[in-house]
C-alpha positions in Angstrom: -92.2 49.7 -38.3 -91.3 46.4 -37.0 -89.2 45.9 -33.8 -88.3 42.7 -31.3 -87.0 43.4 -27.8 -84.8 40.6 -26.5 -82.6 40.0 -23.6 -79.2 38.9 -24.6 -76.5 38.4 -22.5 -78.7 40.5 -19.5 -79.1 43.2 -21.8 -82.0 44.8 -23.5 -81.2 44.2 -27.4 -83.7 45.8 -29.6 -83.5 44.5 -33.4 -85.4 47.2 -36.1 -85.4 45.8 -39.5 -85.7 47.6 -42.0 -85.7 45.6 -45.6 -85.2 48.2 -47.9 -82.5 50.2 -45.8 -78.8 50.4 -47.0 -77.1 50.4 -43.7 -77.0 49.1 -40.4 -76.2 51.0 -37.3 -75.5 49.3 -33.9 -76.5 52.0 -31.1 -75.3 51.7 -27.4 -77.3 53.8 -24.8 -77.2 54.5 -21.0 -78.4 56.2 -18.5 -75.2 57.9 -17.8 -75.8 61.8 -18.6 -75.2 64.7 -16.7 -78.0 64.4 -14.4 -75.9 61.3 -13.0 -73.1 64.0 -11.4 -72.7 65.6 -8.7 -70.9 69.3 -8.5 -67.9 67.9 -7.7 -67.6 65.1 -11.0 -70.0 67.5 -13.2 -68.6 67.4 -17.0 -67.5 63.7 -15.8 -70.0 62.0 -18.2 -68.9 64.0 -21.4 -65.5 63.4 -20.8 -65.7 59.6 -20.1 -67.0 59.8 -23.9 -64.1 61.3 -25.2 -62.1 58.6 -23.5 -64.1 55.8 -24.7 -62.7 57.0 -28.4 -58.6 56.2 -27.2 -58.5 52.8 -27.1 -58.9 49.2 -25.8 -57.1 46.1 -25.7 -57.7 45.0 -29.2 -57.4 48.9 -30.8 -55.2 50.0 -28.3 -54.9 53.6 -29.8 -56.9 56.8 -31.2 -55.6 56.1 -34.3 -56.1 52.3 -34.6 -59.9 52.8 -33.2 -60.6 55.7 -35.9 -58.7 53.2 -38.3 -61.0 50.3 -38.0 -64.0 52.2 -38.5 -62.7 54.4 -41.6 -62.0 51.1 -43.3 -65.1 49.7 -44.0 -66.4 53.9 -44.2 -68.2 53.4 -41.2 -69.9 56.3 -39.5 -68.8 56.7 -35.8 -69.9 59.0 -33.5 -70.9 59.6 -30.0 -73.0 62.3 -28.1 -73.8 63.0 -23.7 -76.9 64.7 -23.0 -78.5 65.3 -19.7 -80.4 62.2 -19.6 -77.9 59.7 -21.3 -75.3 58.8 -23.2 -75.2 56.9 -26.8 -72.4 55.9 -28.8 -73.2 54.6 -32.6 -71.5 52.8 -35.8 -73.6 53.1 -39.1 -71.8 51.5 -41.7 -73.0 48.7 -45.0 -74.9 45.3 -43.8 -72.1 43.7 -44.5 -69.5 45.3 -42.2 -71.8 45.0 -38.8 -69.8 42.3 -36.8 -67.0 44.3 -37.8 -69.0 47.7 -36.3 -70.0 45.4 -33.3 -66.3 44.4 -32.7 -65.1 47.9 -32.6 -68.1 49.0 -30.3 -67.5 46.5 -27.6 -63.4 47.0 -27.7 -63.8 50.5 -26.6 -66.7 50.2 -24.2 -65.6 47.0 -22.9 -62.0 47.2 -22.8 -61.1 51.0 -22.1 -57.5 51.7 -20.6 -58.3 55.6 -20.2 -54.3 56.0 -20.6 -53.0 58.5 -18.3 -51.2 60.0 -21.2 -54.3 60.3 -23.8 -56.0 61.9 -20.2 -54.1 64.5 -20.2 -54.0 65.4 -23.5 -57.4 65.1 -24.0 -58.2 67.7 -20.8 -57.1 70.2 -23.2 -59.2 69.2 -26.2 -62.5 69.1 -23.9 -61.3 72.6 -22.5 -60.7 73.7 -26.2 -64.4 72.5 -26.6 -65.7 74.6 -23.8 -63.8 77.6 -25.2 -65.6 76.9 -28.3 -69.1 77.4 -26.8 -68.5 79.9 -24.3 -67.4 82.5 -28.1 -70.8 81.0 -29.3 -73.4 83.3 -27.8 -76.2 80.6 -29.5 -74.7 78.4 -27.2 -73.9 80.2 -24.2 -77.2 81.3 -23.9 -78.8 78.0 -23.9 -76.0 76.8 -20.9 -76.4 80.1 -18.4 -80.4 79.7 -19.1 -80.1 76.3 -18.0 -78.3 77.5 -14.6 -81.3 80.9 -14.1 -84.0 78.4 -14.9 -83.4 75.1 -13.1 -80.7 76.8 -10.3 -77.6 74.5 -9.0 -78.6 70.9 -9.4 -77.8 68.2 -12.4 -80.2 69.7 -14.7 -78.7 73.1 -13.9 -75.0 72.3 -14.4 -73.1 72.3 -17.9 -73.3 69.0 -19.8 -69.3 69.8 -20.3 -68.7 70.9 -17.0 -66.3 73.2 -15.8 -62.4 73.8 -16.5 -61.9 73.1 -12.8 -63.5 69.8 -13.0 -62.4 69.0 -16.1 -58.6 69.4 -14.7 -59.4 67.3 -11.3 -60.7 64.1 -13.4 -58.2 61.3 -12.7 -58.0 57.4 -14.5 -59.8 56.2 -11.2 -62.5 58.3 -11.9 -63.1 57.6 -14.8 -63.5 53.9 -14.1 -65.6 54.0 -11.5 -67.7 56.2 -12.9 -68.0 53.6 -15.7 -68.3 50.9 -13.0 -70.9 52.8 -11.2 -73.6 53.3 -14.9 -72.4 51.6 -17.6 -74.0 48.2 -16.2 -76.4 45.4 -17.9 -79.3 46.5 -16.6 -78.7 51.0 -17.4 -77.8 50.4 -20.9 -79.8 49.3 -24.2 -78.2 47.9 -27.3 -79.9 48.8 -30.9 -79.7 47.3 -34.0 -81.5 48.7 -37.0 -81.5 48.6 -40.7 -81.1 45.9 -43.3 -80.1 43.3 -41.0 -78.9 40.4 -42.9 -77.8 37.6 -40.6 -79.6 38.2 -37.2 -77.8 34.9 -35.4 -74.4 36.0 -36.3 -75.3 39.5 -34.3 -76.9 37.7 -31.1 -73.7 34.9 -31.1 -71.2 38.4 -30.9 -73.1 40.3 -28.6 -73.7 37.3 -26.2 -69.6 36.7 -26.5 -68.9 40.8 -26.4 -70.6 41.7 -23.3 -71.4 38.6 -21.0 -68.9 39.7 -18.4 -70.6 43.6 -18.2 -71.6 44.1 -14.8 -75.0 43.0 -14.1 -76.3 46.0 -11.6 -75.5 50.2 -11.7 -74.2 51.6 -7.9 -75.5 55.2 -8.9 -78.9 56.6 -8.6 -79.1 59.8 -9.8 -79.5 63.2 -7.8 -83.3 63.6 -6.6 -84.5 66.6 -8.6 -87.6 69.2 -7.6 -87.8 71.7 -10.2 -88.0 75.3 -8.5 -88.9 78.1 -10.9 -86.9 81.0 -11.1 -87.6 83.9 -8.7 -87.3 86.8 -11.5 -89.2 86.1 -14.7 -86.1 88.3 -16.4 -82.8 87.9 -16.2 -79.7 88.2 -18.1 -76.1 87.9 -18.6 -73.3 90.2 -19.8 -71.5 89.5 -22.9 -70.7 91.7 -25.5 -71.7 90.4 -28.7 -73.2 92.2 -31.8 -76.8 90.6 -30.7 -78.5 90.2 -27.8 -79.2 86.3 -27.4 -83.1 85.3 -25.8 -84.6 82.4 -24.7 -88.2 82.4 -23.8 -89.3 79.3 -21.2 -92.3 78.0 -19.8 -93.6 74.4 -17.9 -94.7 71.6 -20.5 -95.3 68.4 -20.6 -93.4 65.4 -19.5 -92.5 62.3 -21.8 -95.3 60.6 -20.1 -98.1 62.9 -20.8 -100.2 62.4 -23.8 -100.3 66.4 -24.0 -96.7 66.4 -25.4 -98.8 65.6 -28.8 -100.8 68.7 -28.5 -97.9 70.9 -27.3 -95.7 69.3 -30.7 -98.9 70.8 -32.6 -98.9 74.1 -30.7 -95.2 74.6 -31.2 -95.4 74.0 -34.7 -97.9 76.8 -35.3 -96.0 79.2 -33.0 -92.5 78.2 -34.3 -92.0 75.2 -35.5 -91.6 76.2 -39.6 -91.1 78.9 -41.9 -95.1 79.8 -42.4 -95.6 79.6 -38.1 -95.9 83.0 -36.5 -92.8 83.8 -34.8 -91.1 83.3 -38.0 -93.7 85.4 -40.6 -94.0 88.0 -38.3 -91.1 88.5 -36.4 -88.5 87.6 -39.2 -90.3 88.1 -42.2 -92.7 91.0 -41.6 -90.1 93.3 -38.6 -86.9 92.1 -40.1 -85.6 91.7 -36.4 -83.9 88.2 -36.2 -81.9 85.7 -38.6 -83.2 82.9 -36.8 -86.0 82.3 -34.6 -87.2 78.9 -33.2 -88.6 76.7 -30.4 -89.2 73.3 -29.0 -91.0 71.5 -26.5 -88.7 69.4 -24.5 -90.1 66.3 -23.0 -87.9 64.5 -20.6 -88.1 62.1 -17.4 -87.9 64.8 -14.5 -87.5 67.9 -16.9 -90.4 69.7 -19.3 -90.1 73.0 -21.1 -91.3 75.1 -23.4 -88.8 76.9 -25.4 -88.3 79.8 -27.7 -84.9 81.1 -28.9 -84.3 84.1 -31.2 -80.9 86.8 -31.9 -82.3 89.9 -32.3 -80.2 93.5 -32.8 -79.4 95.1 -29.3 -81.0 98.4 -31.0 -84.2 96.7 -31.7 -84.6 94.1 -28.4 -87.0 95.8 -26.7 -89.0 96.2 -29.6 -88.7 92.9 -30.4 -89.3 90.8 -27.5 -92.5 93.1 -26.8 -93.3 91.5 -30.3 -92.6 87.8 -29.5 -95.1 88.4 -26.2 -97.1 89.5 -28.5 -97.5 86.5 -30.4 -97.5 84.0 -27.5 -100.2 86.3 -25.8 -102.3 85.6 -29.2 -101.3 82.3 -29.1 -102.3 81.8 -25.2 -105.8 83.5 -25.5 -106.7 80.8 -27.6 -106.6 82.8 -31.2 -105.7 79.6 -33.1 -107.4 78.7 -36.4 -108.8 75.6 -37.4 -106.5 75.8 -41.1 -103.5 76.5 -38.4 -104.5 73.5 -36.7 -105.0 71.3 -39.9 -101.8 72.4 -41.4 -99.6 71.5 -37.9 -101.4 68.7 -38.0 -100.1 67.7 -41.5 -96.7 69.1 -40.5 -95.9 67.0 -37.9 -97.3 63.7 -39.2 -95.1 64.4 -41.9 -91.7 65.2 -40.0 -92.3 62.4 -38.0 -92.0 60.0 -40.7 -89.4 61.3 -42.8 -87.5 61.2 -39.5 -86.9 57.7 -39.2 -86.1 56.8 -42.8 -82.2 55.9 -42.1 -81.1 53.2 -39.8 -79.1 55.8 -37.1 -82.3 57.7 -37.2 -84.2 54.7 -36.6 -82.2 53.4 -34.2 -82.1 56.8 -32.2 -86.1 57.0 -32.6 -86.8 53.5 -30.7 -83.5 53.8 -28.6 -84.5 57.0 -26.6 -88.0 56.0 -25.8 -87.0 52.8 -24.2 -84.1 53.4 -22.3 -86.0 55.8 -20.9 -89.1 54.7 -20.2 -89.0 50.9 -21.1 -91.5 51.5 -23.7 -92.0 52.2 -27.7 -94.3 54.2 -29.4 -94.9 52.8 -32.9 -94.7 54.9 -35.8 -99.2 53.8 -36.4 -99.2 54.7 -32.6 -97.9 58.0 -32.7 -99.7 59.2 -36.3 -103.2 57.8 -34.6 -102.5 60.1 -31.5 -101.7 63.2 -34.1 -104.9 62.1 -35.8 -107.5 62.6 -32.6 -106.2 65.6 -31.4 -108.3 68.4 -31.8 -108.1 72.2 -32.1 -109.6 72.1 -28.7 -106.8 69.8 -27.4 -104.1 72.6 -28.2 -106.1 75.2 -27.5 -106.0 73.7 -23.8 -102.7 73.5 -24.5 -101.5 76.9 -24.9 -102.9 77.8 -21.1 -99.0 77.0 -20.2 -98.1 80.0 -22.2 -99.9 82.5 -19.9 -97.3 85.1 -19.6 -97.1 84.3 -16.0 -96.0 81.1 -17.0 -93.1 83.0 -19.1 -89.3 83.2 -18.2 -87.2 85.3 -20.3 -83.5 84.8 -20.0 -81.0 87.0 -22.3 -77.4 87.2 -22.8 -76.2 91.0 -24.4 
């Protein structure tokens, strides 16, 4: 995995080639996610994506933007998170200038027409709707508001249908003023890369004239546990909807190795724990799964699961179960070897494309302004030891433990 980090035009470009690839994707990312709001613009961030998609001066329209790209077959997409924002083209080598022209129109040269505003309020509010019928979903948002209370990490990504109502052409713009500056953004080009000079000749032209500095820090954020380690929300839906949290590591912290291992012996695939014995052996979920989530400011430990509203009781006293086991060190050294082998292996096969890639490098360093290689991160997977994750799974101590459930 071979990578260059160069400044043009101000900005961080990072070129990934990748010889035997067949596609390019050009990745734009900054630090312009939820945790940049406030409660009075919260959702602001999602819905300045949506606009980005409506037009500039050289695509002036929805259509002529979704146009450009669907005729060279491009793939175009977009996504907000807490921590960021990207927006992506993957399309053949020999279509990128024509990717890169599209993907500086619309961040460049955004009207945010009052017209395609207002219409597009009631899409994002259709979107909302959308989640809040998806108990999977809704689950995951009120848990974010029990476990991390009213601050930017607490908030909906989408927002409100309040907020969403209030936002007006000026705020958008100055919220795109205010972040999406030279030096909070990161430019990524990976894949077969065939004429590298063309690429730094466009993006110098493109996006000399971005503004050089961001005039938004985000909200200071202290995380503050909950109060109750159970709490829940009424819904009615044919399950009852868990999630199971706990302090991890943070994206710094060499232990996010070890807790990658641990999860993947509590949850991570169809032969760890949760899902032989709590699916496969009780027959009390469809799906059960976890993650540990590494961020900046923000690290958790997660388990999810949809279990019967006949059977929850039953059931989560068998998920404690497991993660009791689990924290009281009874981990096996074939356990150990196998998540081992898991997660060297998903790691790989997770960069083979260029988005993926692209996506890979992109979020470590707009982040953290560093990139762990691919030989980096397999060495680091290679020295744990069972000892390591045993130490580990202290953080699962079922005072560490937060259950949150929508029924």
């Amino acid at each position: 995995m071979k990578y260059t980090i160069e400044s043009i035009a101000g900005i961080d470009v990072i070129f990934a080639p990748m010889e035997d690839a067949y596609s390019v994707t050009i990745e734009i990312m900054c630090k312009a996610g939820s945790i940049y709001e406030n409660k009075q613009n919260n959702g602001i961030s999602h819905f300045l994506e949506h606009l980005f998609f409506k037009g500039g001066e050289k695509y002036p329209t929805p259509k002529s933007v979704a146009e450009a790209v669907d005729k060279f077959w491009g793939e175009f997409n977009a996504y907000t998170g807490d921590e960021f924002a990207w927006y992506y083209v993957k399309c053949a080598p020999e279509f990128t200038e024509r990717a890169i022209d599209v993907l500086a129109d619309m961040m460049n040269n955004a009207k945010f027409n009052p017209e395609e505003l207002e219409r597009e309020k009631w899409v994002v509010i259709q979107e909302l709707k959308m989640y809040e019928d998806n108990p999977m979903a809704m689950v995951m948002e009120k848990r974010q508001t029990y476990y991390f209370w009213d601050n930017s990490y607490g908030r909906p990504i989408i927002g409100t249908k309040e907020n969403i109502n209030s936002f007006t052409q000026q705020m958008l713009f100055d919220h795109k003023a205010q972040l999406y500056t030279k030096d909070n953004l990161i430019i990524v080009v990976a894949g077969n890369i065939r004429d590298k000079e063309a690429i730094v000749k466009q993006l110098e032209k493109e996006f000399i004239h971005i503004a050089p500095n961001k005039q938004w820090k985000k909200p200071i954020f202290t995380q503050t546990l909950p109060q109750e380690h159970i709490w829940f929300f009424e819904q009615k839906n044919e399950q009852a909807h868990l999630i199971i949290s706990a302090p991890g590591y943070d994206g710094n912290d060499n232990n996010k190795y070890a807790a990658n291992v641990l999860g993947t012996i509590l949850w991570g695939n169809m032969s760890s724990r949760l899902f032989q014995n709590i699916r496969e052996k009780q027959g009390l979920c469809y799906y059960i799964r976890g993650s540990h989530v590494s961020q900046e400011d923000s690290w958790t430990f997660l388990i999810r699961a949809g279990i019967d509203k006949e059977r929850f009781d039953f059931g989560v006293e068998k998920i404690f179960e497991e993660i009791k086991n689990i924290a009281e060190w009874n981990i096996t050294q074939e356990e150990f070897d196998n998540a081992i082998g898991y997660n060297e292996g998903q790691i790989q096969m997770g960069i083979e494309s260029s988005d993926e890639m692209a996506s890979f490098i992109g979020n470590q360093y707009l982040i953290y302004k560093k990139v762990e290689s691919l030989p980096e991160i397999l060495k680091k997977y290679k020295s744990l030891t069972l000892e390591d994750v045993k130490t580990v799974a202290k953080k699962l101590h079922k005072d560490n433990l937060y259950l949150f459930y929508i029924k």
